[in-house]
C-alpha positions as CSV (number, residue, x, y, z in Angstrom):
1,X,25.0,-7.3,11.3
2,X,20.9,-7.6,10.3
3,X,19.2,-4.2,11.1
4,X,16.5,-5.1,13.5
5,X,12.8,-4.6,12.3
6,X,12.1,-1.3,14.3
7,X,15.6,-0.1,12.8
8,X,14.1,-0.2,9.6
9,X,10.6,0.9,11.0
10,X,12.2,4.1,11.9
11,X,14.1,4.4,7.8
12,X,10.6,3.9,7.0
13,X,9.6,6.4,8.7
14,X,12.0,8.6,8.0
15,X,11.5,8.3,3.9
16,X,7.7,8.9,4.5
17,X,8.2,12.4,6.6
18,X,10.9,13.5,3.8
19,X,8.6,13.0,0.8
20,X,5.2,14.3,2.9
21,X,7.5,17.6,3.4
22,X,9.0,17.6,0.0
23,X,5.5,18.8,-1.6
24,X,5.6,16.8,-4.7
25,X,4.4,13.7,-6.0
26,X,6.1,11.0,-6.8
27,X,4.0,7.8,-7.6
28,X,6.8,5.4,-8.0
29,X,9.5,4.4,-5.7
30,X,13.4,5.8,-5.6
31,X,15.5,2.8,-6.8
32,X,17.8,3.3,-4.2
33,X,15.0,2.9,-1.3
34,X,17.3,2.4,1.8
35,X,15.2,0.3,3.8
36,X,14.3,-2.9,0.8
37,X,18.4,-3.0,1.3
38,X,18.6,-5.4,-1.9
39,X,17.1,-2.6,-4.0
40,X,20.3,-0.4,-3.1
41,X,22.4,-3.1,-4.3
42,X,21.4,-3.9,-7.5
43,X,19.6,-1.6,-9.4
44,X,21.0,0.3,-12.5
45,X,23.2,3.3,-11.7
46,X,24.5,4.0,-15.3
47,X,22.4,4.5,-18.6
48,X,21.2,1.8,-19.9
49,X,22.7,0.5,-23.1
50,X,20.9,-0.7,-26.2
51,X,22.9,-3.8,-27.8
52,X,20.4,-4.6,-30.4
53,X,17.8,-2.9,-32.8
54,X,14.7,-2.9,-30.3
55,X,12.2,-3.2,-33.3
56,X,14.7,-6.3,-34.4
57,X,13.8,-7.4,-30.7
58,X,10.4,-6.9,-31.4
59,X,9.9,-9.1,-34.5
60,X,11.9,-12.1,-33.4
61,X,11.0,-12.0,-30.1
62,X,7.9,-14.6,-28.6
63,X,4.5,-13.7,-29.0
64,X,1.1,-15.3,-27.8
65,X,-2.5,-15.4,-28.8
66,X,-5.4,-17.0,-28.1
67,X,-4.2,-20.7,-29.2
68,X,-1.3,-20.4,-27.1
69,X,-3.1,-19.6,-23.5
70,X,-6.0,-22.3,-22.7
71,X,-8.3,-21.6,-19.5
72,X,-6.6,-24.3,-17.5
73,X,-3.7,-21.5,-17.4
74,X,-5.6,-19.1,-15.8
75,X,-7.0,-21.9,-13.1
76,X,-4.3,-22.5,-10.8
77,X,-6.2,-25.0,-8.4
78,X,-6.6,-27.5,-11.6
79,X,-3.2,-27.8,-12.5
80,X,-2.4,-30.9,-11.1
81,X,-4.3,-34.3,-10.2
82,X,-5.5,-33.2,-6.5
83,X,-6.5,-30.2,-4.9
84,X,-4.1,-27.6,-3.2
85,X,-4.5,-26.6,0.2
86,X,-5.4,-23.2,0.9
87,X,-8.5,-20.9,0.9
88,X,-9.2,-21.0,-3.0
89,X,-10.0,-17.5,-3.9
90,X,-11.2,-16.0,-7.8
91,X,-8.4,-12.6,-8.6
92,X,-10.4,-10.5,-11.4
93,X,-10.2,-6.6,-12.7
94,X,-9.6,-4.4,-16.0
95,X,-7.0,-3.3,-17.4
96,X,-6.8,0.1,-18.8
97,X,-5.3,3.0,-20.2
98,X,-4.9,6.5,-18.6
99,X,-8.0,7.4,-20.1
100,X,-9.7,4.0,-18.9
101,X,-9.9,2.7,-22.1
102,X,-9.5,-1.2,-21.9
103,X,-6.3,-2.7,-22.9
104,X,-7.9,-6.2,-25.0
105,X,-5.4,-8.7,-25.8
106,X,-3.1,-8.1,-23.1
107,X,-0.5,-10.9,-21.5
108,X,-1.1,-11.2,-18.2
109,X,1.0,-13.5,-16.2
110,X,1.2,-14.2,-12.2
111,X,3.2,-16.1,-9.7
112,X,2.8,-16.7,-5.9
113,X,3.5,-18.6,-2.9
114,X,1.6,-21.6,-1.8
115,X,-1.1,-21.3,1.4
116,X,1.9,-21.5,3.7
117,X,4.1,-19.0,2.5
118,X,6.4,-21.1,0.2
119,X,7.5,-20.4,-3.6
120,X,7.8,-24.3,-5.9
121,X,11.3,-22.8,-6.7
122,X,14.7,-24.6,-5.2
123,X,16.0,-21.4,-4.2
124,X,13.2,-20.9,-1.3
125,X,15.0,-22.7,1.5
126,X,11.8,-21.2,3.9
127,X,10.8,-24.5,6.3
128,X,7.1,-24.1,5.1
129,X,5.6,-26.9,3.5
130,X,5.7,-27.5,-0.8
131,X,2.5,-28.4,-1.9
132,X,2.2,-31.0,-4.5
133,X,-0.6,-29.7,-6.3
134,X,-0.2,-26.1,-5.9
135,X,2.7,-24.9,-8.7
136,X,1.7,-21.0,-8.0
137,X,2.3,-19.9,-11.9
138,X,-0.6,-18.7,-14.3
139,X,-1.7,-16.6,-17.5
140,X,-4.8,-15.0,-19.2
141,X,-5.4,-12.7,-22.2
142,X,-7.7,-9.9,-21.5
143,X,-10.9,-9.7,-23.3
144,X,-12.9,-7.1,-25.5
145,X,-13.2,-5.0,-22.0
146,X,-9.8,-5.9,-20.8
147,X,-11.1,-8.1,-17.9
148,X,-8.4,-10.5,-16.6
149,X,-9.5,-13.6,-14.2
150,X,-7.8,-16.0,-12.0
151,X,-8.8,-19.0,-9.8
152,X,-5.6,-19.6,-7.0
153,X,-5.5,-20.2,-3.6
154,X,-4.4,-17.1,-1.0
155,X,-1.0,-16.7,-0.7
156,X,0.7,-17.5,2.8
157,X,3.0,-14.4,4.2
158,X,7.3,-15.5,4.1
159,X,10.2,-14.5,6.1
160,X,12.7,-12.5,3.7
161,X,16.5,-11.5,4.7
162,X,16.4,-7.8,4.0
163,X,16.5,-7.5,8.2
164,X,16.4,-9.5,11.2
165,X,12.5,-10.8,11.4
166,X,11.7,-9.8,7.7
167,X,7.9,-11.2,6.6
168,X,6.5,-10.3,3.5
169,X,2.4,-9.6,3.4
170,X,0.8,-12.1,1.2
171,X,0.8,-11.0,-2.2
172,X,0.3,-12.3,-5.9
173,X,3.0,-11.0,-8.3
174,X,1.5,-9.7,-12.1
175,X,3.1,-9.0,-15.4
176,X,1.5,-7.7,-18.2
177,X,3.0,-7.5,-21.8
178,X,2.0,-5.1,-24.3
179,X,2.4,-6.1,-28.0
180,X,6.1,-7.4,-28.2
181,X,8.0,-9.0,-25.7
182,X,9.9,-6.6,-25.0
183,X,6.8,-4.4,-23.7
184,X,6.7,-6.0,-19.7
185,X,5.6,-4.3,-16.6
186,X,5.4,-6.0,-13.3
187,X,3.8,-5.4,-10.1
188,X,2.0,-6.9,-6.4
189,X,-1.0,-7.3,-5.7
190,X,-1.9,-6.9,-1.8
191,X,-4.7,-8.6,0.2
192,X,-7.0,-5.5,2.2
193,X,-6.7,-5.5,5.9
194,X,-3.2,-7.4,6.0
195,X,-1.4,-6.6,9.5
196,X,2.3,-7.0,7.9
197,X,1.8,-3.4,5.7
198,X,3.5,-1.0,8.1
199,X,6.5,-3.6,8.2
200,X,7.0,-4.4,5.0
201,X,10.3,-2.1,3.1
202,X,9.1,-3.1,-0.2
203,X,5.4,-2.0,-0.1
204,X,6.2,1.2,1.6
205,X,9.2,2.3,-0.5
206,X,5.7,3.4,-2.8
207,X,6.0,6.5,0.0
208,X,2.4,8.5,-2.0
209,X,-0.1,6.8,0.7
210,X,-2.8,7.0,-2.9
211,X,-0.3,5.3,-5.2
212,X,0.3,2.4,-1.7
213,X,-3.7,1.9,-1.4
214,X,-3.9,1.0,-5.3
215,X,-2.0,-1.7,-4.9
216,X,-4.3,-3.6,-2.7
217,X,-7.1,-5.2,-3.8
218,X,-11.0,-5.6,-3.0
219,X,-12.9,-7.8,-1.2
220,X,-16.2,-8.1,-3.4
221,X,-18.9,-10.6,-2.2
222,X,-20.4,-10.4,-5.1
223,X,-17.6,-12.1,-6.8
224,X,-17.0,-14.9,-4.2
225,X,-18.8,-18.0,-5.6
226,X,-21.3,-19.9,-3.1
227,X,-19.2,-23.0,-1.7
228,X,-16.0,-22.5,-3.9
229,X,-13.8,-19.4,-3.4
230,X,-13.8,-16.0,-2.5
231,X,-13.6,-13.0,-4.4
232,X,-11.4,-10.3,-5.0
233,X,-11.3,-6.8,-7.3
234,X,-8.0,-5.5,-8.7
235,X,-8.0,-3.0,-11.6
236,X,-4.9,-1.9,-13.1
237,X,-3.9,1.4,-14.6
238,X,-1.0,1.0,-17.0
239,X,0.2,4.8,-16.9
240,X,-0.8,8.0,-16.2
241,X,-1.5,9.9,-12.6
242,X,-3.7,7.3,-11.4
243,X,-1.2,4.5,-12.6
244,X,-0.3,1.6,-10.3
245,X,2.8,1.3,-9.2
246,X,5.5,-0.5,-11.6
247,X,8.2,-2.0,-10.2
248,X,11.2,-0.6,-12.1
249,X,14.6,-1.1,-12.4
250,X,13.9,-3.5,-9.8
């Protein structure tokens, strides 16, 4: 029987009074989060085994560069022959170190619902609207500074099965590879102000309230453009104590 939402309110609750008395920090989520009830199920309880040479991996693995990744990838409203619906918006930050040096060259990949809350992929059976024009995939390299930048259109929040009246906030998914393939970290990005945050088992399993707030981004008029989209600030730490949260194992 689906747990009802305050149900899982309260194992929300619950994980966020054990770590706040626990005294430590822990910027990353348990993999066996209770309350994002897939989590429980499926990630790795067992050591991981290798089953090839990684730096064999590494070499024969794919790479990109600057001829494979045009501009049109990074523009997800010109993908297609019309326009998508949706509030068109302009994603943009830096990637950097733990010493904020800038990460150049990096991969960085995203994918996202349409405006209404709906994924172009047959396994989203959610009775929102596909839109033609709107495929919700994209990639940029980072420059000399590590600055990433994408043009999309907001996502819409879905319903999700973890419990009975499950949304998910609206959010843009990001993957950034290092120098080999093998090298991937993924993450959200989160929209400021969104009502659906307290609710939501997956964004709260990040239980360090610091680590949570980094993973939403920044409304920054200056970036909106005049008549075409507005603009938001997300900068991403790839390790260290002010890293943002990696989904792992997950």
């Amino acid at each position: 029987m689906s747990l009802s939402q305050q149900e899982i309110s309260d194992e929300i609750a619950e994980e966020i009074r054990a770590y706040a008395g626990s005294g430590a920090v822990r910027h990353h989520p348990s993999r066996g989060y209770a309350p994002y009830r897939s989590s429980v199920l499926r990630h790795p309880r067992q050591p991981l085994t290798v089953v090839q040479d990684p730096e064999a991996v590494e070499l024969t693995g794919p790479a990109f560069g600057v001829t494979d990744v045009t501009d049109l990838d990074s523009d997800l409203t010109r993908q297609h022959t019309g326009e998508p619906l949706g509030e068109r918006i302009t994603v943009t930050g830096r990637v950097t170190d733990r010493s904020g040096r800038p990460v150049r060259g990096q991969l960085v990949e995203i994918w996202q619902a349409n405006a209404s809350g709906r994924y172009a992929h047959q396994r989203d059976q959610h009775p929102a609207p596909l839109d033609p024009n709107f495929t919700g995939v994209g990639r940029c390299l980072t420059d000399d500074q590590g600055n990433y930048a994408f043009t999309t259109v907001k996502p819409g929040a879905y319903p999700w099965r973890n419990h009975e009246n499950a949304w998910r906030p609206a959010h843009i998914h990001f993957s950034f590879f290092g120098t080999a393939f093998t090298q991937r970290l993924i993450t959200q990005m989160y929209f400021p102000g969104d009502p659906l945050f307290a609710y939501d088992p997956i964004l709260q399993s990040v239980t360090d309230e610091a680590a949570r707030q980094r993973l939403v981004a920044a409304y920054q008029h200056d970036l909106s453009v005049s008549e075409w989209s507005l603009g938001y600030r997300w900068d991403i730490v790839l390790d260290g104590p002010a890293a943002t949260w990696i989904e792992e194992g997950r």
